[in-house]
C-alpha positions in Angstrom: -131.0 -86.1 -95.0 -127.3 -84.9 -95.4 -125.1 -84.8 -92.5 -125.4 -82.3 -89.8 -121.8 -81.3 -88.6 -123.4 -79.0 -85.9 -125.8 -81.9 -84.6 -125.8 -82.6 -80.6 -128.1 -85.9 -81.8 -128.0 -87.5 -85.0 -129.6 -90.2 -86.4 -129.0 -91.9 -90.0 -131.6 -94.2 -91.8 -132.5 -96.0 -88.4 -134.7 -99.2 -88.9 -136.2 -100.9 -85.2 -139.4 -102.7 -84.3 -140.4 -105.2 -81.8 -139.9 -108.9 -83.3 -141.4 -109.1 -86.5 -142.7 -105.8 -86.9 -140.9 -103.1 -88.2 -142.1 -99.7 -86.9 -138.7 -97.3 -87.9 -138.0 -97.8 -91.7 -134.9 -95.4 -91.9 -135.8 -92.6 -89.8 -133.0 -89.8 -90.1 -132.8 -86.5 -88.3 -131.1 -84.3 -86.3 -131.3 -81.8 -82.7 -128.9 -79.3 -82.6 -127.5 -78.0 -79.1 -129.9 -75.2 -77.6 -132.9 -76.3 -79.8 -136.2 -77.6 -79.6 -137.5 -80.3 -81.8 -140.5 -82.1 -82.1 -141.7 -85.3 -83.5 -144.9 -85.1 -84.6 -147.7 -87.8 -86.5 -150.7 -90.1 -86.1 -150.5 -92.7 -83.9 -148.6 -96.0 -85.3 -145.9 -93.6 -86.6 -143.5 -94.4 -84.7 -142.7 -91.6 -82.5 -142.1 -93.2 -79.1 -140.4 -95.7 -80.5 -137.8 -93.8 -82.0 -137.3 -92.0 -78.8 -137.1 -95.7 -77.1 -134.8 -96.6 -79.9 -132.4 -93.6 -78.9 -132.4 -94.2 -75.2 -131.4 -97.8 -75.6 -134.4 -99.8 -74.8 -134.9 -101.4 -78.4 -131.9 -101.7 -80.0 -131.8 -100.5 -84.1 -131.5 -103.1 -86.4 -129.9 -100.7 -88.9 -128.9 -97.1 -89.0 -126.3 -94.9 -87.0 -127.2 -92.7 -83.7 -124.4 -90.4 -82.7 -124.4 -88.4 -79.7 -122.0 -85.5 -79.0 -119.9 -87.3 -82.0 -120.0 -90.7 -79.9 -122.0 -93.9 -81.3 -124.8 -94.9 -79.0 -127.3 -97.3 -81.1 -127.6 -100.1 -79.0 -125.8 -99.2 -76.0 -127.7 -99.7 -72.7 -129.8 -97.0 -71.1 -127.7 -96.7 -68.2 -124.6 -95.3 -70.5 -127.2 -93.3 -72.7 -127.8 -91.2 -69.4 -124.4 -90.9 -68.3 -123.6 -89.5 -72.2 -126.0 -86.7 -70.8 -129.9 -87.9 -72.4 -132.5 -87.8 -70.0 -135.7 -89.5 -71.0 -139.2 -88.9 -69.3 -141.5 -91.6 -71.0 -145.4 -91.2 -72.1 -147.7 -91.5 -68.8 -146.5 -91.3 -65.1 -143.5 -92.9 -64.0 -142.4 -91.4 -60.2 -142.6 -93.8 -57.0 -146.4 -92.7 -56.1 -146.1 -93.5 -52.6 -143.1 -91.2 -52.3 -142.8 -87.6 -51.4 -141.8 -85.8 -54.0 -138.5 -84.7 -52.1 -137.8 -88.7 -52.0 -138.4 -88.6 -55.9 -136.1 -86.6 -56.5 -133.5 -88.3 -54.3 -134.2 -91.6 -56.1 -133.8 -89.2 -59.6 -130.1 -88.8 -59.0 -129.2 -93.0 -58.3 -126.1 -92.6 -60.8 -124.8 -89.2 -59.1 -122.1 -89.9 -56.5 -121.1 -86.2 -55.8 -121.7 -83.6 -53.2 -123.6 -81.4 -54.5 -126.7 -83.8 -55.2 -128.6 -82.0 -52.0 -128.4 -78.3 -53.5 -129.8 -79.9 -56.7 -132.5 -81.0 -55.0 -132.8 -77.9 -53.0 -132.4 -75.7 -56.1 -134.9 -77.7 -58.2 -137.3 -77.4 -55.5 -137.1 -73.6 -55.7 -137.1 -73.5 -59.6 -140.5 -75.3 -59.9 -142.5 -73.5 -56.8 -145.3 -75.7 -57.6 -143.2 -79.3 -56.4 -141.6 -76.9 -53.6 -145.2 -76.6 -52.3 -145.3 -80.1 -51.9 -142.3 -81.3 -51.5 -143.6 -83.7 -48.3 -146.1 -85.0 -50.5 -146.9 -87.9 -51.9 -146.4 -87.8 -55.8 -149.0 -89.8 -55.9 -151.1 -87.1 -54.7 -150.2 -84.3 -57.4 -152.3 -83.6 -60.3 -151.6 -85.1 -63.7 -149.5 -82.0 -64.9 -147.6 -81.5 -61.5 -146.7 -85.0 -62.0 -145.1 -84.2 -65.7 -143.4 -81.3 -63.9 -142.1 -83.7 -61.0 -141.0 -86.2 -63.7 -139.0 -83.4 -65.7 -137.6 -82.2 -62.8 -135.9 -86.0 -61.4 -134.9 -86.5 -64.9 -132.9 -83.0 -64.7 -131.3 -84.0 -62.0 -128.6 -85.7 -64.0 -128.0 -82.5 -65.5 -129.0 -84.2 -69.2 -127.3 -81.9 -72.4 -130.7 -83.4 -74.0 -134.0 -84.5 -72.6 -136.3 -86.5 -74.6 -140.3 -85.8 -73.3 -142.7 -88.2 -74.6 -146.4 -86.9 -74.8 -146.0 -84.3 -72.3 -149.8 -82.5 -72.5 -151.2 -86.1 -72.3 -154.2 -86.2 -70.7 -154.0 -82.8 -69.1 -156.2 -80.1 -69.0 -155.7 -77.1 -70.7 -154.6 -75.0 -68.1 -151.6 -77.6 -67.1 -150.9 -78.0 -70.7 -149.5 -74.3 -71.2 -148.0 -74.7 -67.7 -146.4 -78.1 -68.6 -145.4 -76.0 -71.9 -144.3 -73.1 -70.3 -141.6 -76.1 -68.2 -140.6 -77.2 -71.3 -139.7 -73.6 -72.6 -137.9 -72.5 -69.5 -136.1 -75.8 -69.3 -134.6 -75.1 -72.8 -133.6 -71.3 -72.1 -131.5 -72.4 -69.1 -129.4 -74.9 -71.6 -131.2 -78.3 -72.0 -131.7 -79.1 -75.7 -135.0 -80.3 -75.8 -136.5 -83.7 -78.6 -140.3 -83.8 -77.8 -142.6 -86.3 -79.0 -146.3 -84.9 -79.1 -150.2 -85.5 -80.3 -151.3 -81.5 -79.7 -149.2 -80.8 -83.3 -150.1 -76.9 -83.3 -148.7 -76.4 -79.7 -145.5 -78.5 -80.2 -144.8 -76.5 -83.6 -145.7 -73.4 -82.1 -143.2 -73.6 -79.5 -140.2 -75.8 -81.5 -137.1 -74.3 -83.6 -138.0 -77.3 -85.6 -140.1 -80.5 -86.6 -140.3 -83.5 -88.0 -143.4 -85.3 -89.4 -143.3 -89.4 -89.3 -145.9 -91.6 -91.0 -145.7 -95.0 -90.9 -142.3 -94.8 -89.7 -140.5 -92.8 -92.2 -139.7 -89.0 -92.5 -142.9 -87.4 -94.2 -141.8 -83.6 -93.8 -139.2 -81.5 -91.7 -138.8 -77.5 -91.3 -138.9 -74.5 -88.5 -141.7 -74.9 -86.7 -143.5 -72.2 -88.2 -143.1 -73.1 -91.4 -144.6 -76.9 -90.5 -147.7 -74.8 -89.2 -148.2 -73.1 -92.4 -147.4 -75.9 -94.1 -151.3 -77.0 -96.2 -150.3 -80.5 -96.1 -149.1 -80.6 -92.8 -152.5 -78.4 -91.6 -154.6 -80.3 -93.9 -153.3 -84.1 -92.5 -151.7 -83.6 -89.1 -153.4 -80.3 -87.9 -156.4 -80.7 -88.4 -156.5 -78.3 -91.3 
């Protein structure tokens, strides 16, 4: 894949696995500001990996990741969220026995302003839903008000980009078009948005653009609509 001089996130023939095993075998693409992408394949593909690879918890053992112009492979999450990438990983990951108002404050550990209380505040009327239960134990929310809590505290270091891994998982299909409909919102107030995702047809449906892995390389890329029209992609990732 040729450079992308417009990219926010750009990655360049990126290889990464876990000891012996080699998952990303030079994985290249690229999220441009104000867009949705998503990463879409069967499982073993390597999709969460290369989002763990970009956030800094496996470092790449080849490749370039740029960031706003800045190299990042390899630097520690911590830094990768002060850059401006948020990163909500697959299943849940809040403080259970917490309100969700105590979530939120935990959310924003790296933020040392004064404003972090009207974020809260202002979050908490943005997703009415968490506002509702704001004394309540996340624990206590359903699986898709969870994903919204989670999307919510990782907002709340006001990320250029957040990376959502396997956001519908395990909801049901009422909370996965509300869990969607987040996601949408979320990228027309500004967040750039790199999704990894098993339901392929709503992903595509709702991206500016996708990317196919298998077996840790680049398989296909286009507009989202043209991945869903694609007959290989239907045929082999879409169910046909």
């Amino acid at each position: 894949m040729a450079a992308d001089a417009g990219a926010l996130l750009e990655l360049h023939d990126v290889v990464a696995g876990y000891e012996e095993v080699e998952v990303l075998r030079r994985v290249s693409l690229a999220v441009r500001a104000g867009e949705i992408v998503c990463i879409i394949g069967a499982n073993g593909a390597g999709k969460s990996t290369l989002l763990r690879t970009i956030f800094g918890m496996l470092p790449p053992r080849e490749g370039t990741i740029r960031f706003a112009g800045a190299d990042i492979a390899g630097r520690p999450p911590t830094e990768v969220l002060r850059r401006g990438i948020g990163y909500v990983p697959q299943g849940r990951c809040n403080f259970p026995a917490m309100s969700v108002e105590e979530n939120l404050e935990m959310g924003a550990y790296l933020r040392r302003d004064a404003r972090v209380r009207r974020d809260i505040d202002s979050l908490l009327a943005r997703f009415p839903m968490l506002g509702a239960k704001r004394d309540d134990p996340a624990g206590t929310l359903s699986g898709g008000q969870q994903q919204i809590l989670e999307m919510a505290i990782a907002l709340l270091l006001q990320p250029r980009l957040l990376m959502v891994d396997e956001p519908s998982l395990g909801l049901d299909p009422r909370m996965v078009e509300i869990v969607f409909d987040t996601i949408l919102a979320i990228n027309r107030e500004g967040t750039t948005i790199l999704m990894v995702e098993q339901n392929a047809k709503k992903a595509l449906s709702v991206s500016h653009r996708g990317f196919v892995l298998e077996l840790g390389r680049n398989r296909f890329e286009g507009t989202g609509r043209d991945l869903l029209e694609d007959p290989e992609v239907r045929q082999h990732y879409l169910g046909g």
